[in-house]
N, C-alpha and C positions, 0 to 999 in steps of 0.2 A: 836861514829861516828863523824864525821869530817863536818861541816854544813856549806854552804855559804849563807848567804841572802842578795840581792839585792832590796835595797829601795828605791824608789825617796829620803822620808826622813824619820828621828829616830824620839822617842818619844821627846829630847830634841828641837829638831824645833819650833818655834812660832807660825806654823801654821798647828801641827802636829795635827789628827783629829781621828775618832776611826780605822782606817787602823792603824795608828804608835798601837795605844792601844793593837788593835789585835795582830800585828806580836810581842814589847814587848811581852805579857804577855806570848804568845806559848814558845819566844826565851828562856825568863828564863826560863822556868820551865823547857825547854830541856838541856840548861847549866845546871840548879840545879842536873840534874839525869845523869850528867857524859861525856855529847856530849859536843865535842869542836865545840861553836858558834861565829862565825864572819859575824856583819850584815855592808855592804856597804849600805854608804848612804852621802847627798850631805852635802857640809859644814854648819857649824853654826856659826855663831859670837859668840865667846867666849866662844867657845867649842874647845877643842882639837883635833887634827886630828887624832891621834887616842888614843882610851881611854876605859877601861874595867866598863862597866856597868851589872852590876845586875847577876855577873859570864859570860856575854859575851863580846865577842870582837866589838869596834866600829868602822871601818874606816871612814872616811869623809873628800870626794873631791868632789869638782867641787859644781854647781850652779842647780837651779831648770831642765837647758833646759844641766847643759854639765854633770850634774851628770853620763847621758848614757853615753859619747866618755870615761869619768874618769874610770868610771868602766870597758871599756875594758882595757884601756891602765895599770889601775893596775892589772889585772887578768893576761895579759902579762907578766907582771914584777914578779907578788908575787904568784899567784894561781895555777898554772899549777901544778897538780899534789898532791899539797894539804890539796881537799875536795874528801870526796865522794859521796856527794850530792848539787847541788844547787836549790836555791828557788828560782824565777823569780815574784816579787813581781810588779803586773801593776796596776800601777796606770794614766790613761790616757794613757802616753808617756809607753812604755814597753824598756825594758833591751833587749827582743829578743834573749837573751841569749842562747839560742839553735842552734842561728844560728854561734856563733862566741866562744862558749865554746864547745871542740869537747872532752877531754880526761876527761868529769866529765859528769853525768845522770845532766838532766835541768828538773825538773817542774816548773811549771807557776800557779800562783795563781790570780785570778779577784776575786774583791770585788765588781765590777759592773761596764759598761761599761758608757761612758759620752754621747752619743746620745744628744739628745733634749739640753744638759746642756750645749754644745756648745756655741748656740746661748744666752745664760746669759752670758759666762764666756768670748768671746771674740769677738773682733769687727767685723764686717764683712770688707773686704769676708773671713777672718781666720774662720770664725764660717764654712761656707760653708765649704771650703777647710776640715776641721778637721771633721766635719758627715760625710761627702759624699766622700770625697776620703784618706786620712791618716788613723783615725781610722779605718772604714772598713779595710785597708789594711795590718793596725798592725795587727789586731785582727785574719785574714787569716791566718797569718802566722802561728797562733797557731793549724790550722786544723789537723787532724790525731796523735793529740798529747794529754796526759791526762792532766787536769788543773784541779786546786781547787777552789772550790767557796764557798761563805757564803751566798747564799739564790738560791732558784727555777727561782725567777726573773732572777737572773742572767744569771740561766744558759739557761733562755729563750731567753736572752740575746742573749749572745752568740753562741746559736744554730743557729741565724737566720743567722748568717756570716760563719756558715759551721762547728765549731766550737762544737761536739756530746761528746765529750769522756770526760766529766764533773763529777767529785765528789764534793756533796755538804756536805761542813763540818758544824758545826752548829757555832750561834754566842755568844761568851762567853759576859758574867755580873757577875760584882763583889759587888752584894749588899751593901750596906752602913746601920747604922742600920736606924729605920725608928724615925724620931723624935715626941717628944714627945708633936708635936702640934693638935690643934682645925682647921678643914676649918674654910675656910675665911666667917663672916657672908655674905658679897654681895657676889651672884655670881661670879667667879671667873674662867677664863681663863692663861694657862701659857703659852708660846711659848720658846724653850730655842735652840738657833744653833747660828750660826754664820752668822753675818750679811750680805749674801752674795748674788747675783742676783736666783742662784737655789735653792736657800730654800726659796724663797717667802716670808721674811716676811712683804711684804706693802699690800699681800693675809691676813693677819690674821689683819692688821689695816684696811681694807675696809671693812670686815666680820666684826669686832668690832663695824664699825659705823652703818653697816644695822642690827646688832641683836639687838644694843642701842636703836631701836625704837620699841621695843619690850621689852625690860627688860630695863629699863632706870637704875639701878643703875650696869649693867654688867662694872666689874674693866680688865682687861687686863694686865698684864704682859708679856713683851719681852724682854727676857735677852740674853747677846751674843754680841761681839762686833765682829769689822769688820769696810768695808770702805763705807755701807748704814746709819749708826749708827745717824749720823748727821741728813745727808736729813730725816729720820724716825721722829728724836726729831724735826724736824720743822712744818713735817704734819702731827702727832699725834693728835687726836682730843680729844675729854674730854673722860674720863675711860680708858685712853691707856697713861700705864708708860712704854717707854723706857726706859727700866733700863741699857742698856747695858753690859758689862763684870763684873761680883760680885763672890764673893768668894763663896768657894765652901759647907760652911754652910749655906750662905745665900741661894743659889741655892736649895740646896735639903734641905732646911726647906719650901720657898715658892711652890716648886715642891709637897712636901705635903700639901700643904694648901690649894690649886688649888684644885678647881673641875673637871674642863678636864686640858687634857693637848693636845694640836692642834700640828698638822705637815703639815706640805705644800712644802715639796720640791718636784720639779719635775723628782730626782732619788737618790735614794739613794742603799749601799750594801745590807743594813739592815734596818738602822733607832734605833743603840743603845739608843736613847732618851727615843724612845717608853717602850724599858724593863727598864729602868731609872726611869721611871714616875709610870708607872706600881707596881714597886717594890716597891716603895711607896703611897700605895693606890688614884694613878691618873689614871683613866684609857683614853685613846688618843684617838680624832676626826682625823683622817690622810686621806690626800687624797690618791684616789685609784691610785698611780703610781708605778711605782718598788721599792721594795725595804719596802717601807712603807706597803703595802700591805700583806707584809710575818711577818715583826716583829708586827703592830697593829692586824693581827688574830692572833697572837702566843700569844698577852698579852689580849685577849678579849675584845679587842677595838672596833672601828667602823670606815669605811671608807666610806665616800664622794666623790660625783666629783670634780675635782680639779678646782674649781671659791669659791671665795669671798663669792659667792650670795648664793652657795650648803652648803659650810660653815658657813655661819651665821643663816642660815637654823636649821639643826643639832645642833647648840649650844643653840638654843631658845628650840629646841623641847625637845633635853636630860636634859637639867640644871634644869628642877624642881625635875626630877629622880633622879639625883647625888645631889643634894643638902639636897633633904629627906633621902635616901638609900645609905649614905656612902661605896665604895669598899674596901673590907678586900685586902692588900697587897699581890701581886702574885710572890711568890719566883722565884726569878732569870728571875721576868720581861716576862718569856716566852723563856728566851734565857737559855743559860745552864753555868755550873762553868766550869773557863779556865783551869782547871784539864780537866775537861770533854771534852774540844776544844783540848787542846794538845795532848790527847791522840789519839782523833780522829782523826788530821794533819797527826801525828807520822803513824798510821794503814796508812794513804791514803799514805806517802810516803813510808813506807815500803811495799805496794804494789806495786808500781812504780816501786820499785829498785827490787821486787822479792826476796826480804829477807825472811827464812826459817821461822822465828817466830817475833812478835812483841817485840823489846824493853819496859820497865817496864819508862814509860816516870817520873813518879812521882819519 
């Protein structure tokens, strides 16, 4: 089959996050099993405009905000006629795809809608503008139409904007093996995302200093770079390393070494972190918001109200547990193998299109 996928952007982007992860992982293993893939998505500095990755095709035009007009005006030019499926991958901003591709079937995939994260992510009044009249408005468009999604949240999400005819696919983890460390003797706290206004992390350094008077030798870790990274290492108080960006042994060595592993954004699709931590016997403090709330019950975690003060709470009360009662490591984090995701994509679009039998994705 003949496959189009519309990205904002690919895995090779800078600031490609577990969305690029996801669609990757599905694209190849659909390339690998004989489908011709081509994923559109916006330029990169020193990436080629277009270039065969991992047995798929890349295009790459335009910029964060013109990647959408690029992606008509090449579909114009190069696609009419031959795909027999396109993916409508939304991330915030949508392709809308359905309304401007008429001779190919259009599904639509949400990893989670931006609501509440607005107001971090842009100044006012764009924050306004973008909850209350754009988004709602994208998100309409997609009513009476089937889309894919990767948690319940979502697709509660989504229902409230009219939006019912949801398949929820599951969230793929690709375990790493588990190293071969000791926790940390002091208590021990991890934080690991990207330094950004909706993942909270100045919520995990104000929770750090209300649990420190309680556990006075509690260490903190928050790794992840981004454009808070600075201001963070200024107000960090004693027992709180900002580590910011560290390789990826260092990451999931101290990920195992940690006793909780904390989350705090205020939405997410999933929360791949959570099965991240998990699978390395860390089990997560996350607050009760979207997204967090589906992958921290999926890994036996626990969720919190989303302040500081609920959080630093929960970290005093669990840490004598977790530091006597070590967690045995939970495969695949609670999430499933992207065998298991691709196949299940592959069933949702082959129901879509009304194909006779499922293709063998693997």
């Amino acid at each position: 089959m003949r496959i189009l996928v519309l990205t904002w952007r690919d895995l090779a982007h800078p600031q490609a996050g577990g969305a690029e992860v996801y669609t990757e992982q599905v694209t190849r293993r659909w390339a690998a099993a004989g489908h011709d893939v081509t994923l559109f998505a916006s330029s990169v500095e020193g990436r080629p405009a277009d270039e065969l990755v991992d047995g798929y095709h890349v295009v790459r035009r335009g910029g964060r905000l013109t990647v959408y007009r690029e992606a008509r005006k090449w579909y114009a030019l190069n696609g009419h006629g031959r795909y027999d499926v396109v993916i409508d991958m939304v991330n915030t901003v949508p392709f809308r795809a359905h309304q401007w591709i008429k001779d190919t079937p259009v599904i639509a995939f949400f990893h989670q809608t931006a609501e509440e994260c607005w107001h971090f992510n842009a100044p006012m009044p764009v924050a306004v503008l973008g909850r209350y009249v754009l988004e709602p408005r994208w998100i309409k468009a997609y009513r009476d139409r089937t889309v894919m999604v990767v948690s319940q949240s979502t697709a509660d999400a989504l229902a409230r904007f009219g939006v019912h005819n949801t398949v929820i696919l599951p969230e793929g983890f690709e375990p790493v093996a588990v190293p071969a460390v000791s926790k940390e003797d002091k208590p021990t706290v991890v934080w690991c995302a990207r330094l950004v206004p909706y993942k909270r992390p100045q919520d995990v350094v104000e929770a750090a200093r209300i649990a420190r008077k309680s556990i006075p030798d509690l260490q903190v870790w928050i790794m992840g770079g981004g454009p808070m990274l600075d201001e963070l290492r200024k107000t960090a108080p004693a027992g709180v390393d900002i580590l910011g960006r560290v390789d990826e042994n260092d990451k999931v060595e101290r990920m195992a070494r940690a006793h909780v592993h904390v989350a705090t954004s205020a939405r997410e699709g999933w929360g791949l972190v959570v099965s991240e931590a998990a699978a390395l016997g860390t089990p997560t403090i996350a607050y009760n918001t979207p997204g967090l709330k589906d992958s921290t019950m999926a890994a036996k975690g626990q969720l919190c109200p989303p302040n500081p003060e609920a959080l630093a709470a929960f970290i005093v009360d669990s840490m004598p547990r977790l530091q006597s009662e070590p967690i045995a490591p939970i495969p695949f984090g609670g999430a499933h193998s992207w065998d298991e995701v691709a196949d299940s994509m592959w069933a949702a679009v082959s129901d879509f299109l009304h194909l006779p039998a499922l293709a063998e994705v693997r």
